[in-house]
C-alpha positions as CSV (number, residue, x, y, z in Angstrom):
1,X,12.8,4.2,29.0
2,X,9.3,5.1,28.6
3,X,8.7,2.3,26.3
4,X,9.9,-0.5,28.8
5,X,7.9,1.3,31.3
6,X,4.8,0.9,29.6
7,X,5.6,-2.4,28.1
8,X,6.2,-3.6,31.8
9,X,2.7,-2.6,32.8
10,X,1.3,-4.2,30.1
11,X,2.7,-7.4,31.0
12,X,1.6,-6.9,34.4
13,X,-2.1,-6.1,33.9
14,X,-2.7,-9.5,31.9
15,X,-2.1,-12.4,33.8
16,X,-1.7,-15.5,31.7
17,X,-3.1,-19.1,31.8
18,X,-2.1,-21.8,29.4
19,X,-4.8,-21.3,27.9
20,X,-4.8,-17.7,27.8
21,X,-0.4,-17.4,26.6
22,X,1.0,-14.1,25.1
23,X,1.2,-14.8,20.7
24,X,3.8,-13.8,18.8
25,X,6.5,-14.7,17.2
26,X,11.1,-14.1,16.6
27,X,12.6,-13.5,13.8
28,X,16.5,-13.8,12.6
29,X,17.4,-12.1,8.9
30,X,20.3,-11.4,7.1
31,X,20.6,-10.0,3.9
32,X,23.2,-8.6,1.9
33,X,22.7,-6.0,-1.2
34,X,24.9,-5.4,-4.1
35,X,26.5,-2.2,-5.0
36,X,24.1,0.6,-6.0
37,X,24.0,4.2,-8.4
38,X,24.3,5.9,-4.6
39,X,25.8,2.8,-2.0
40,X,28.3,0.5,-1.3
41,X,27.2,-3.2,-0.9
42,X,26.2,-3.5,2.3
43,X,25.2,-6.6,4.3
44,X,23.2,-6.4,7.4
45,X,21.5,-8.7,9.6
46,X,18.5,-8.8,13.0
47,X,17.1,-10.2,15.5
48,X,13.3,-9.3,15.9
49,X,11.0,-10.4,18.7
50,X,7.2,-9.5,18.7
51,X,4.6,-9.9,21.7
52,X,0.8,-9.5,20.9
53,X,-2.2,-10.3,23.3
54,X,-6.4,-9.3,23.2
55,X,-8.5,-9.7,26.7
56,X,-11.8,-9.6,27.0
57,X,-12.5,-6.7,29.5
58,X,-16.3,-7.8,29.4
59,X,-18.8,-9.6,27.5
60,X,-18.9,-7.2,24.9
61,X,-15.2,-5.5,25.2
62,X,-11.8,-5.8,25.0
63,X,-8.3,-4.4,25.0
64,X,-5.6,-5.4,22.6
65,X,-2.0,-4.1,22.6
66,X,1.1,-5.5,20.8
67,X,5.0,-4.3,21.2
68,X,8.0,-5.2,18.5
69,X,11.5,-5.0,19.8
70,X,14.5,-5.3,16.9
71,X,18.3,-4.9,16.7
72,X,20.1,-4.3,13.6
73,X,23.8,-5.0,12.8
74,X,25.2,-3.1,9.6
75,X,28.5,-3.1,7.5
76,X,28.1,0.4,7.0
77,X,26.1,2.9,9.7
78,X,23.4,4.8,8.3
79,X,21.1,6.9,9.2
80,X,17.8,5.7,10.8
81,X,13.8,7.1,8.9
82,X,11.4,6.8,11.8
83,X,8.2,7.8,9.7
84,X,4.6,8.2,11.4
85,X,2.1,9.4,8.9
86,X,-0.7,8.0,10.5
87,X,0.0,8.1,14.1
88,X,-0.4,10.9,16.9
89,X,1.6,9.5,19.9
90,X,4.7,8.4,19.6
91,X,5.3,5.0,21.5
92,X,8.6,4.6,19.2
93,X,11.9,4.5,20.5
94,X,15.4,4.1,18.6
95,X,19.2,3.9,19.8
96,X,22.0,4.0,18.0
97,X,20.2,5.4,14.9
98,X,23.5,6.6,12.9
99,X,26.1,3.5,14.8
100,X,26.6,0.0,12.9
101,X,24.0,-1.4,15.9
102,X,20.8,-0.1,16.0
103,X,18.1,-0.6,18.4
104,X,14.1,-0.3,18.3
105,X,11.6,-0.8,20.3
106,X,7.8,0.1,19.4
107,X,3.9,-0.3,20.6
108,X,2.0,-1.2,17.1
109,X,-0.9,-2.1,18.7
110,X,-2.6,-0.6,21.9
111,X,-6.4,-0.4,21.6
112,X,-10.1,-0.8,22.9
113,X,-12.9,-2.6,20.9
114,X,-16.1,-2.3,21.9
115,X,-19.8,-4.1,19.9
116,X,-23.1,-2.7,20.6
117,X,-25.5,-4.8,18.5
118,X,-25.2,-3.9,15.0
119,X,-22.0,-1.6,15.7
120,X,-18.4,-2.5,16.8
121,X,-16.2,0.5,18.3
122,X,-12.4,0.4,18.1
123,X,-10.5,3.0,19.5
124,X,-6.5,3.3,20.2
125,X,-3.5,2.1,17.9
126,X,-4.7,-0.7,15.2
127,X,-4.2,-2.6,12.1
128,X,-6.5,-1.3,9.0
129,X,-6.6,-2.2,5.1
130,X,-8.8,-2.3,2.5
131,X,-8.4,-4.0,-0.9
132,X,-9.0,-7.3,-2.1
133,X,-5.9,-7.2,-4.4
134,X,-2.8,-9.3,-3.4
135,X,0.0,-7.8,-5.3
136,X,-0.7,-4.8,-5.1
137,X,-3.9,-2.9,-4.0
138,X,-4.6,1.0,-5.0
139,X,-7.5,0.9,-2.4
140,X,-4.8,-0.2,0.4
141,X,-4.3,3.5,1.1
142,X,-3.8,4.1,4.7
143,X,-0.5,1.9,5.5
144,X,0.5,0.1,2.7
145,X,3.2,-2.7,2.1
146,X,5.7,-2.4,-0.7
147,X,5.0,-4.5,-3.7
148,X,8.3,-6.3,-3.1
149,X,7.9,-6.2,0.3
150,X,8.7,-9.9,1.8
151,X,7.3,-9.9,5.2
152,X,4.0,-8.9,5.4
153,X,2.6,-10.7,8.6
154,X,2.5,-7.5,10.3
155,X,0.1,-4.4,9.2
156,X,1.8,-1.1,10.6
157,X,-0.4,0.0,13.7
158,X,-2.5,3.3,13.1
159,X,-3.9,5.8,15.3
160,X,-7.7,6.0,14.4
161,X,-11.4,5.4,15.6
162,X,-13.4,3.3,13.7
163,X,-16.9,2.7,13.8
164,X,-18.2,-0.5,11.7
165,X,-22.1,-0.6,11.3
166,X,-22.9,-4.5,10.3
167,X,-25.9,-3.3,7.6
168,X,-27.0,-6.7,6.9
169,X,-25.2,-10.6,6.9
170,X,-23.2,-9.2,3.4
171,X,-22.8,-5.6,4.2
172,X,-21.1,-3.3,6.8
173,X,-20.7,0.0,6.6
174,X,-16.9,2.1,8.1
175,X,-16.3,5.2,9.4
176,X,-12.7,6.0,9.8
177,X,-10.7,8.8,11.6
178,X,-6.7,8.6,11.6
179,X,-4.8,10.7,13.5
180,X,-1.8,12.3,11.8
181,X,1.6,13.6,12.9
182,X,-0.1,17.0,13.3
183,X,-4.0,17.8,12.9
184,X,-3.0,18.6,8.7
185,X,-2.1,15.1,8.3
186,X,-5.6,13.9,9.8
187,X,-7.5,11.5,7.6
188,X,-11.4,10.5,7.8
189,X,-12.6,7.8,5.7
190,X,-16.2,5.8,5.0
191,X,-16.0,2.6,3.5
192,X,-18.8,1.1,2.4
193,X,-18.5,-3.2,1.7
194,X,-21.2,-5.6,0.3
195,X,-21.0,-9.0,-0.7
196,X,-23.3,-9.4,-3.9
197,X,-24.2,-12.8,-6.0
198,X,-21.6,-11.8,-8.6
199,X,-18.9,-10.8,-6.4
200,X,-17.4,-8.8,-3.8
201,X,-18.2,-4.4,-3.6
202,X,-15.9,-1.9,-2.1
203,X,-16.3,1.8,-2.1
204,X,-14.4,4.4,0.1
205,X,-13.9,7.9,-0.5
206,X,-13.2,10.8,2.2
207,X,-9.9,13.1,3.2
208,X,-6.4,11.2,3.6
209,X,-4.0,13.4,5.1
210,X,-5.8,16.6,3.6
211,X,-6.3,15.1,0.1
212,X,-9.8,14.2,-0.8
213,X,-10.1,10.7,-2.8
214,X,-12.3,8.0,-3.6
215,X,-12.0,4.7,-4.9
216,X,-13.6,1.2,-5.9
217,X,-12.9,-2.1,-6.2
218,X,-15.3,-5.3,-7.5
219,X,-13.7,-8.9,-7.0
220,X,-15.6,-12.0,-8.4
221,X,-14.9,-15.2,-10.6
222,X,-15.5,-16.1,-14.1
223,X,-14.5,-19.5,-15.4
224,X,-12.0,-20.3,-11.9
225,X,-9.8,-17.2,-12.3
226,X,-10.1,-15.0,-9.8
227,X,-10.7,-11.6,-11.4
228,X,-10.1,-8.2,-9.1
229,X,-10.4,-4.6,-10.4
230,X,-9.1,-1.5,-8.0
231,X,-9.0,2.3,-8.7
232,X,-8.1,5.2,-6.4
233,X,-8.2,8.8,-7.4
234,X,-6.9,11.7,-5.5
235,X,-7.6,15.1,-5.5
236,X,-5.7,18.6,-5.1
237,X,-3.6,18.2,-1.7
238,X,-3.4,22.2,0.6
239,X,0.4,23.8,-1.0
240,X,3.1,22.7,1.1
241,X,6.9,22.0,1.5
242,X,7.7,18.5,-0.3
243,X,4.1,18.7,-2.0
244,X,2.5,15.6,-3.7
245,X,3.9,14.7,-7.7
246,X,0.7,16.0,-9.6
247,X,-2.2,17.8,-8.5
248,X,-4.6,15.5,-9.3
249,X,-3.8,11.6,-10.3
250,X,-5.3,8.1,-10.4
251,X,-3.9,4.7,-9.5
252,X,-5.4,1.5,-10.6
253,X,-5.0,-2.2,-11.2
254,X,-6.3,-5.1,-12.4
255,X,-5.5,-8.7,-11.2
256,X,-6.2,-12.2,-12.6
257,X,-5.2,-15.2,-10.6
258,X,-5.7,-18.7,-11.7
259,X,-4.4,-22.6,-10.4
260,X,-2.7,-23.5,-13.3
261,X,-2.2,-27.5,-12.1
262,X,-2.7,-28.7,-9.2
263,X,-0.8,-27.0,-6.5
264,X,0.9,-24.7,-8.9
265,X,-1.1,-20.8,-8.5
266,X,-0.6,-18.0,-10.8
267,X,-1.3,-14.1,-10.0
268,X,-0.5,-11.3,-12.5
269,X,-1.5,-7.7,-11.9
270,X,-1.7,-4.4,-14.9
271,X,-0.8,-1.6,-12.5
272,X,-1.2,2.0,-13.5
273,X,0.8,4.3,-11.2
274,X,-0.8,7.6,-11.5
275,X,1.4,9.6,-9.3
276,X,4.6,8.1,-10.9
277,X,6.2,9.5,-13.6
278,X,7.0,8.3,-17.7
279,X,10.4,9.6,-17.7
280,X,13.0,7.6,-15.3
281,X,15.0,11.3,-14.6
282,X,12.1,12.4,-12.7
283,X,12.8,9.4,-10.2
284,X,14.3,11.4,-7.5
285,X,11.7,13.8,-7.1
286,X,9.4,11.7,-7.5
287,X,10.4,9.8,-4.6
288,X,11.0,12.8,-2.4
289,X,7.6,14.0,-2.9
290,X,5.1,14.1,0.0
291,X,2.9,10.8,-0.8
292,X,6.1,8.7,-1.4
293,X,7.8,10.4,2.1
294,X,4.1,9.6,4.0
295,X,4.9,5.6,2.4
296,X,1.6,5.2,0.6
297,X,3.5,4.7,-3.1
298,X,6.5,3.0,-3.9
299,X,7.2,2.8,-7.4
300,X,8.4,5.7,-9.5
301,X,7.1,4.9,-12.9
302,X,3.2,4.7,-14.8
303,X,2.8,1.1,-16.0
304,X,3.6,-1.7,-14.1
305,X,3.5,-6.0,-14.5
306,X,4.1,-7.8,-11.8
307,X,3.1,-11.4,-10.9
308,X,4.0,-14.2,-8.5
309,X,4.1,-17.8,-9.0
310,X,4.4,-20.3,-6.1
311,X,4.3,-24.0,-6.4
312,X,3.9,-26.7,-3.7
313,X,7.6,-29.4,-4.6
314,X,6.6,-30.9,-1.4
315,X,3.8,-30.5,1.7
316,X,6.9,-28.3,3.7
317,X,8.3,-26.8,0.8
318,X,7.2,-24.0,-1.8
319,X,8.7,-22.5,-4.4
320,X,8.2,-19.3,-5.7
321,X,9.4,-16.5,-8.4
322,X,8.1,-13.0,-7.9
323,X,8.8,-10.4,-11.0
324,X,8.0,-7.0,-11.5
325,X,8.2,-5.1,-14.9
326,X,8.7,-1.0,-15.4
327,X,7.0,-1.3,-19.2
328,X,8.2,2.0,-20.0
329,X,12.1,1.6,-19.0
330,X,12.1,-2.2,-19.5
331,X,14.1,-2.9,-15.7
332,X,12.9,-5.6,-13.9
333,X,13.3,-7.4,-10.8
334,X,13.1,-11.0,-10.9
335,X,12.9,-13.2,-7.5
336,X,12.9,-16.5,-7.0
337,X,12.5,-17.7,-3.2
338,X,11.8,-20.8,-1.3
339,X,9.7,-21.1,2.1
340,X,10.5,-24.4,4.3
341,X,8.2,-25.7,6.9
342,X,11.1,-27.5,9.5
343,X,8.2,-27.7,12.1
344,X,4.4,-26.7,12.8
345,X,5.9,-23.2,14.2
346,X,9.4,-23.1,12.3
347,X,10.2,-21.8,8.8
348,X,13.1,-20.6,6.6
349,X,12.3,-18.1,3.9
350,X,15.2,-17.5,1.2
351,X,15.0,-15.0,-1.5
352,X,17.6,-13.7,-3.8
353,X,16.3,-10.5,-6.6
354,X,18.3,-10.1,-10.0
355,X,17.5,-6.4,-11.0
356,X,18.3,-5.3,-14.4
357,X,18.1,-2.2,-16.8
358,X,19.6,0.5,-18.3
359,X,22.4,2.0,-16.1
360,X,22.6,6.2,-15.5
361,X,24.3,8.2,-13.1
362,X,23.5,10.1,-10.0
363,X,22.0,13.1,-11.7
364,X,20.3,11.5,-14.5
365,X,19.0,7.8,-13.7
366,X,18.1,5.5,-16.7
367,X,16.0,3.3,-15.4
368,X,14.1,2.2,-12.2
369,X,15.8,-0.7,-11.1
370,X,18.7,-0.9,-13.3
371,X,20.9,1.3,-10.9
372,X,19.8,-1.1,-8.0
373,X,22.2,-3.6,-6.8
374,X,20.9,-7.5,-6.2
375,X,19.3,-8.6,-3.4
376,X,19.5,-11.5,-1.2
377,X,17.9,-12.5,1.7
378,X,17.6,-15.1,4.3
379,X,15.1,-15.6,7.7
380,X,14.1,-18.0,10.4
381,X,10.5,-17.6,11.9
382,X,9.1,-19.0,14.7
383,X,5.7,-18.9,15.3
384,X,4.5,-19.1,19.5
C-alpha cells in the first residue's frame, strides 16, 4: 500500500506535455526450464511494466525516480529472494511470495542531481557501474548482471551519494557512498577515470560492504580489435555468519572483440574467478557464501571462456550464439537466440541454452552446469 501511495504522488507531482511523456517500457516472458539435480521442470511466465521520468527542478537540478511493477505465474510455487545489498530503504513490496502468482512492485530509481561547475551531486536511489568489459566485468562490483543474464536494459537501483569532480575534458574523478542493509554492509568507493591517447584508464579502490578492494582496468585498440583488461582484488572481509569463500582473492579478465565481416562481431573473454572454487563439490558452499548471497559473483568455478557472436541476417533481425565454458569441469552452456525488430518500439527476443557436463548428485555435484536443466526463453518488448 505504501508503494502505490508513493507511486501516486509521484505521478501527481510531474505533470506531463507531449513533449515532456513518462519513458518506459512492458514486457511479456515465458520461459520454461528442464528438469534439474534439485527441481522439477518448471515453466513460468510475466507481465512487467516499467515507468521512468527526470525533471528539471532548476537550471542546474533535477529529480529522477523510476517504479517496476511485475507478476509472475509458476507451475510450481516457490519461495520468493528479495535481496537488498546495496540499499537502506526499502521501497519493495511482494505478494504472494510462496503461491503460483506472485506480485511485485518496486521504486529503482528515486533521486536528486545536482552540477556546480566542475562537480555534479547525486543523491537518492540510482543506477551505478564501472567497467568497460561487456561480458563480463570484475570492476562492475557494486550491482552486477549475471554473465548469462538476458535482459540487461535495467541496472538495479542503489542507495548512495556520489560526487563526480570533472578534472579536465578526459578525466573525472568519483566519490561513492552506498548504503547497505545495515551500517556493516556500507560501501565507499573513489574512482578515478581518464581517457589517455592509447586508451581508456580506470582505477577504483575503497570498502564494499566492509571488504577493502581495489581494481583496474585499461581498454584501447590495436590493429581493430578491441582489447580490454580488468582486475579486482579483495581484501579480508570483518568474521561473520555466511562469511566470504577465501579471505583474500582476485578476479580478473581479459576481453578481445573484433568484426569479423561485415556485420558479423565477435567478443571472447579469459575470466579468472578468484573467489570460485577448482573442485565442482565445493559448489554449494560456494554459492551460499556471503559475496555470492550479496549477488556480486555468479559462477562457482576459477577459469572461465565465454564469448558471444551476433550477426546482422537482416536490418530487423540478429542472430546470436552466447557460450560459456567451466575449463576445469569441461560443462558448458551454449545459446543461440534471435532478436526481431517488428516495429521502431517492438521486438521479440528468443533464446534457448543447451547445458552439458558431467552429471553428480545432490551431495556431491560433478560439474557446474551439467546438473542444470535446458533453458528456453521467449519475450516481447515494447519500447514508449
Amino acid at each position: 500500500m505504501r508503494l502505490c501511495v508513493l507511486i501516486t504522488i509521484l505521478l501527481g507531482l510531474m505533470p506531463l506535455s507531449p513533449a515532456e511523456a513518462i519513458q518506459g517500457h512492458t514486457r511479456l516472458i515465458s520461459t520454461w526450464q528442464d528438469t534439474t539435480l534439485f527441481y522439477p521442470s518448471q515453466w513460468s511466465s510475466a507481465a512487467e511494466l516499467r515507468v521512468h521520468d527526470k525533471r528539471s527542478l532548476t537550471s542546474s537540478s533535477s529529480f529522477e525516480w523510476g517504479a517496476t511493477a511485475t507478476s509472475w505465474y509458476r507451475q510450481h510455487p516457490s519461495a520468493w529472494q528479495t535481496v537488498r545489498p546495496n540499499q537502506r530503504i526499502d521501497l519493495t513490496k511482494v505478494t504472494g511470495e510462496n503461491d503460483h502468482s506472485t506480485s511485485r512492485g518496486e521504486i529503482d530509481r528515486l533521486a536528486i542531481h545536482a552540477t556546480i561547475d566542475r562537480h555534479q551531486l547525486t543523491v537518492g536511489r540510482q543506477a551505478i557501474g564501472f567497467g568497460r568489459i561487456v561480458l563480463y566485468s570484475p570492476l562492475d562490483i557494486i550491482a552486477p548482471f549475471a554473465p548469462d543474464a538476458l535482459i540487461t536494459d535495467v541496472r538495479p537501483g542503489i542507495d548512495a551519494l556520489r560526487w563526480n569532480i570533472n578534472l579536465s575534458a578526459a578525466s573525472q574523478l568519483q566519490a561513492i557512498h552506498i548504503w547497505g542493509q545495515d551500517n556493516a554492509d556500507n560501501s565507499t568507493l573513489v574512482a578515478f577515470e581518464a581517457l589517455l591517447d592509447w586508451g581508456d584508464l580506470l582505477l577504483l579502490g575503497g570498502e564494499l560492504a566492509g571488504r577493502p578492494m581495489m581494481g583496474a582496468g585499461i581498454a584501447g585498440q590495436w590493429s581493430g580489435i578491441g582489447l580490454k583488461l580488468e582486475a579486482t582484488t579483495y581484501g579480508r572481509k570483518p568474521h561473520r555468519d555466511g562469511d566470504d569463500p577465501h579471505d583474500e582473492f582476485t578476479i580478473a579478465a581479459v576481453e578481445c572483440d573484433a568484426r569479423l565481416f561485415d556485420d558479423v562481431y565477435l567478443t571472447v573473454d579469459y575470466l579468472f574467478n578468484g573467489c570460485g572454487s577448482d573442485k565442482p563439490e565445493d559448489a554449494t558452499a560456494i554459492l551460499a557464501s556471503a559475496f555470492y548471497q550479496e549477488q556480486r559473483a555468479y559462477l562457482s568455478g576459477r577459469h572461465y571462456l565465454i564469448s558471444a557472436l551476433s550477426a546482422e541476417l537482416h536490418p530487423l533481425v540478429t542472430a546470436e550464439l552466447f557460450g560459456l565454458l567451466n575449463l576445469e569441469d569441461h560443462s558448458v552452456m551454449i545459446r543461440p537466440g534471435l532478436n526481431v525488430s517488428l516495429s521502431d518500439n517492438l521486438s521479440l527476443d528468443m533464446h534457448y541454452a543447451w547445458l552439458a557436463g558431467h552429471r553428480g548428485s545432490v551431495s556431491q555435484p560433478a560439474s557446474e552446469f551439467g546438473d542444470q536443466g535446458d533453458q528456453a526463453s521467449v519475450f516481447l518488448s515494447y519500447y514508449f
